[in-house]
C-alpha positions, -999 to 999 in steps of 0.1 A, spaced: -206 -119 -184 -186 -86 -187 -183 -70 -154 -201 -34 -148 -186 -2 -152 -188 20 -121 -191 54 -127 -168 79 -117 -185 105 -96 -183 131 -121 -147 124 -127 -129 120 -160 -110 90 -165 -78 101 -156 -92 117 -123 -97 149 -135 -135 166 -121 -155 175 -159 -166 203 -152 -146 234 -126 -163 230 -89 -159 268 -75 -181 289 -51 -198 309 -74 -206 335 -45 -167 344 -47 -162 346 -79 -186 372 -88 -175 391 -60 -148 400 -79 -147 426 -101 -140 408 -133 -156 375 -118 -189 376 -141 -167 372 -169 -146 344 -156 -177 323 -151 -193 333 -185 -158 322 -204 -158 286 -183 -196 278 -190 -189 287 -229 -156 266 -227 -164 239 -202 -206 238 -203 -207 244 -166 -195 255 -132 -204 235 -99 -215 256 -76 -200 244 -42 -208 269 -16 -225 273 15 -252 284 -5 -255 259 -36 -283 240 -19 -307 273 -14 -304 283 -51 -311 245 -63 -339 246 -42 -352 280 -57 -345 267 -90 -368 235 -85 -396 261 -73 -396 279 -101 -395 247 -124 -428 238 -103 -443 275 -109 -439 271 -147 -454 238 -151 -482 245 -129 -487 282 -151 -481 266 -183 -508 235 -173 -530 265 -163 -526 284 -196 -533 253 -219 -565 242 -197 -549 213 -179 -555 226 -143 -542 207 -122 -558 195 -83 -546 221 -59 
């Protein structure tokens, strides 16, 4: 029996992290920072967002997800039990 490959925590084989980890909060505070993170998620597919606030904005996120499933189910007559 072959043994298992581990994964890599989001590392490339060499080491290397996929995708660029930055705090996102920063970078748009510059002045040409908007562009900088457009020209990585068109180049890389992503940007980790590893701020002190990266946790309240995946948490926002997964609200909204819940919203629009629950409005969707509504619209198509699949209510759901509140």
């Amino acid at each position: 029996m072959s043994e298992r490959q581990k994964p890599h925590n989001g590392r490339d084989l060499d080491g290397r992290f996929k995708v660029r980890q930055a705090d996102v909060d920063d970078l748009l505070a510059d002045p040409d920072g908007a562009a900088h993170v457009q020209d990585d998620v068109r180049l890389g597919g992503a940007v980790e967002d590893v701020g002190a606030d990266a946790a309240s904005r995946a948490k926002e996120i997964g609200h909204q997800i819940e919203e629009n499933r629950y409005e969707v189910d509504h619209l198509l007559g699949r209510d759901r039990e509140p």
